[in-house]
TIKOL-40202 format. One record per residue (C-alpha): residue in one letter; x, y, z; chain. Coordinates in steps of 0.25 Angstrom, whole numbers, plus 2048, in hexadecimal, padded with zeros to 3 digits. Example, Ala and Ser with C-alpha at 12.3 -4.5 7.8 and 13.67 -1.06 7.14 Angstrom:
BEGIN
<site><code>A</code><x>831</x><y>7EE</y><z>81F</z><unit>A</unit></site>
<site><code>S</code><x>837</x><y>7FC</y><z>81D</z><unit>A</unit></site>
This chain:
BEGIN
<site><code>X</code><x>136</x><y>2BA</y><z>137</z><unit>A</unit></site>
<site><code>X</code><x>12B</x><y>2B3</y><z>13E</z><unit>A</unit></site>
<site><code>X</code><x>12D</x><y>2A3</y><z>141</z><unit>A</unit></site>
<site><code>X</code><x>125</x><y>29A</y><z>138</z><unit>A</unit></site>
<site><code>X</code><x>11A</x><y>293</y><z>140</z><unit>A</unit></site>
<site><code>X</code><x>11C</x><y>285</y><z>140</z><unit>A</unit></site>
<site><code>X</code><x>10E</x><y>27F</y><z>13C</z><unit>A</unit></site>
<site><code>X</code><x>10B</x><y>26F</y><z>140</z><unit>A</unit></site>
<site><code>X</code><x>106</x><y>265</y><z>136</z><unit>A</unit></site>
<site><code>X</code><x>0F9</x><y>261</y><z>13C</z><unit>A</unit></site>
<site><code>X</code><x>0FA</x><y>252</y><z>13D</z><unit>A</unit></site>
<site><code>X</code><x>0EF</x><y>24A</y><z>135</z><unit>A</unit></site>
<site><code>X</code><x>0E3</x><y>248</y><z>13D</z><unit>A</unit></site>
<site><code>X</code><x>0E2</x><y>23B</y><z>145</z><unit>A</unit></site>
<site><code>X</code><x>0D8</x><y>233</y><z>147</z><unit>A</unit></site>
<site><code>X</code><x>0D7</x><y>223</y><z>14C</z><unit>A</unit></site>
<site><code>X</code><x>0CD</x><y>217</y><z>14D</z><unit>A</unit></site>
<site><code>X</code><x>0CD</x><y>20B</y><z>155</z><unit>A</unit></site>
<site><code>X</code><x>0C9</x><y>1FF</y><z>14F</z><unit>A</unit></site>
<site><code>X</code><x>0C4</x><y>1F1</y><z>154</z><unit>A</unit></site>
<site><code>X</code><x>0CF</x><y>1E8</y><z>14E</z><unit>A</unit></site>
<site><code>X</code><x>0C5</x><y>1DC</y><z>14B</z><unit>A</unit></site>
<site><code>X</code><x>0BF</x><y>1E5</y><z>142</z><unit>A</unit></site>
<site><code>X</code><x>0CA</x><y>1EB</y><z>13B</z><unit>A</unit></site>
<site><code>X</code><x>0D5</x><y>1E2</y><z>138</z><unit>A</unit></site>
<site><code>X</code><x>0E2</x><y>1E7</y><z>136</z><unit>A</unit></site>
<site><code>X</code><x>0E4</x><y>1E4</y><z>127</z><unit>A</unit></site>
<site><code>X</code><x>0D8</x><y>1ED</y><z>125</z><unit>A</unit></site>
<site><code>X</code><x>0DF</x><y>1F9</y><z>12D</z><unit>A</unit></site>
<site><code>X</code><x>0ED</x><y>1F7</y><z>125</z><unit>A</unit></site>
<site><code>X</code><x>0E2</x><y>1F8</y><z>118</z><unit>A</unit></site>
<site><code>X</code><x>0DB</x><y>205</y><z>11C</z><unit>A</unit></site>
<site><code>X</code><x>0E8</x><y>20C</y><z>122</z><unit>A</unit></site>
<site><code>X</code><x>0ED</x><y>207</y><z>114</z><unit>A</unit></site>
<site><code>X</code><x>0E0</x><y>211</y><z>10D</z><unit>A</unit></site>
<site><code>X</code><x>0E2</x><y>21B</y><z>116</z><unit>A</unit></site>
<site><code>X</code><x>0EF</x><y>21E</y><z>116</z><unit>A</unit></site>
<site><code>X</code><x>0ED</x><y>229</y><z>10C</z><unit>A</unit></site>
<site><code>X</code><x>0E5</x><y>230</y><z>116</z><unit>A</unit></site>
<site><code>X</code><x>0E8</x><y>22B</y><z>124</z><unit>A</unit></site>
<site><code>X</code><x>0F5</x><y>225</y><z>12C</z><unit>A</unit></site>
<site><code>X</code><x>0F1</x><y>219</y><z>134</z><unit>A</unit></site>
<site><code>X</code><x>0F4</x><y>213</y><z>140</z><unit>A</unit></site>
<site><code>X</code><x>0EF</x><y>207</y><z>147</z><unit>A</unit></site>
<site><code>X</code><x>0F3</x><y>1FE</y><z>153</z><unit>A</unit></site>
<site><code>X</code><x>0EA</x><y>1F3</y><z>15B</z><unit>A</unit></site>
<site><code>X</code><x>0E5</x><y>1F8</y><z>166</z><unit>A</unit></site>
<site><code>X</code><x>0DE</x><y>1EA</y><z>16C</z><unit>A</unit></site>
<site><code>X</code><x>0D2</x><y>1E7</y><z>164</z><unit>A</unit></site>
<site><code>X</code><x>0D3</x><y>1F2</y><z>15B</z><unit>A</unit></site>
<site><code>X</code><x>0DB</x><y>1FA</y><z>153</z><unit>A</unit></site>
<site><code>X</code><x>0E1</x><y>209</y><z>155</z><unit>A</unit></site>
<site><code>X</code><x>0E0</x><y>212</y><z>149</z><unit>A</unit></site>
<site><code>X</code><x>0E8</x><y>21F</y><z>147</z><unit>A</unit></site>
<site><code>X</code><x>0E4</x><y>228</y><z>13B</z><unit>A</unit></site>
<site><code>X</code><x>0EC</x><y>232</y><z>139</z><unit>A</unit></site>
<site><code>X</code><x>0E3</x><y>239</y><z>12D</z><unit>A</unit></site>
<site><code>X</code><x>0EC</x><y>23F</y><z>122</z><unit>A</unit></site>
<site><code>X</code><x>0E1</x><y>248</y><z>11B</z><unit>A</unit></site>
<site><code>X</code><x>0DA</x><y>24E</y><z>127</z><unit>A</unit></site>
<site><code>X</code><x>0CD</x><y>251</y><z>11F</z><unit>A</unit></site>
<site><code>X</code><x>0CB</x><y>243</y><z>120</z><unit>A</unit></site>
<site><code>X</code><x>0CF</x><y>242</y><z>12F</z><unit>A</unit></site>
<site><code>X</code><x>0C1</x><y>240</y><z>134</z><unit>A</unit></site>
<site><code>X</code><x>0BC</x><y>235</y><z>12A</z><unit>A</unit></site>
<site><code>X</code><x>0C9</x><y>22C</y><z>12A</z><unit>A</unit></site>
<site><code>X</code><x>0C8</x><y>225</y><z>137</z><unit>A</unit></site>
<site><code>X</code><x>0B9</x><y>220</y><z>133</z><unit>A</unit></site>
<site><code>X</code><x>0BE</x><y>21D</y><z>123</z><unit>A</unit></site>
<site><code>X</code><x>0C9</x><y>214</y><z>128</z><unit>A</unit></site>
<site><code>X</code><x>0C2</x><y>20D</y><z>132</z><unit>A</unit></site>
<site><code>X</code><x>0B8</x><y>209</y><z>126</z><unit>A</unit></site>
<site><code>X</code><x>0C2</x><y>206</y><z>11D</z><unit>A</unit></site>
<site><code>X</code><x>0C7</x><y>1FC</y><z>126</z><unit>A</unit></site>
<site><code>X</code><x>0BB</x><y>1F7</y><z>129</z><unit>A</unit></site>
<site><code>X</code><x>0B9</x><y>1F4</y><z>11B</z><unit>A</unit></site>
<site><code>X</code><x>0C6</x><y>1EE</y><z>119</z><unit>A</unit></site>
<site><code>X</code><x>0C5</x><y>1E4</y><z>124</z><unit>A</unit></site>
<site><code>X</code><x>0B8</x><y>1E0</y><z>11F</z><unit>A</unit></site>
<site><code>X</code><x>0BE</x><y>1DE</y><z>112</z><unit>A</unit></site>
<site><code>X</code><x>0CA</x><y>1D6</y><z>117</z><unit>A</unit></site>
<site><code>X</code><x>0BE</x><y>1CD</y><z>11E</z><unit>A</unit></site>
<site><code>X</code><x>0B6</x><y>1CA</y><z>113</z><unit>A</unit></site>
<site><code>X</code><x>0C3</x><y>1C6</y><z>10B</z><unit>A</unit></site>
């Protein structure tokens, strides 16, 4: 009898951003990896001045527009936190 190939998951794609922490307030991070989670795990430190994004894109059709859509998305959400 033949042994069974052992076949690896791929791992969801990656992707990551860097973001100017004046810009992009923490709160407004927490919010948008909030919205995304159904679509991406996130991860971010403070790197400095900015931020460090990990995306680790849970529907890889969606892999490359992701990184752009939460970077909007958190853009927006600051802007609505400082017109609040």
């Amino acid at each position: 009898m033949a042994a069974k190939k052992k076949t690896k998951r791929a791992r969801p794609p990656e992707r990551s951003l860097r973001l100017d922490a004046v810009i992009y307030p923490k709160d407004a991070l927490l919010k948008t990896a909030e919205a995304f989670a159904a679509i991406a795990q996130v991860a971010f430190q403070r790197k400095g001045s900015y931020w460090q994004v990990r995306l680790r894109v849970l529907k890889p059709k969606l892999a490359d527009r992701v990184a752009d859509e939460f970077a909007n998305h958190a853009l927006a959400a600051a802007v609505c936190r400082s017109i609040s």
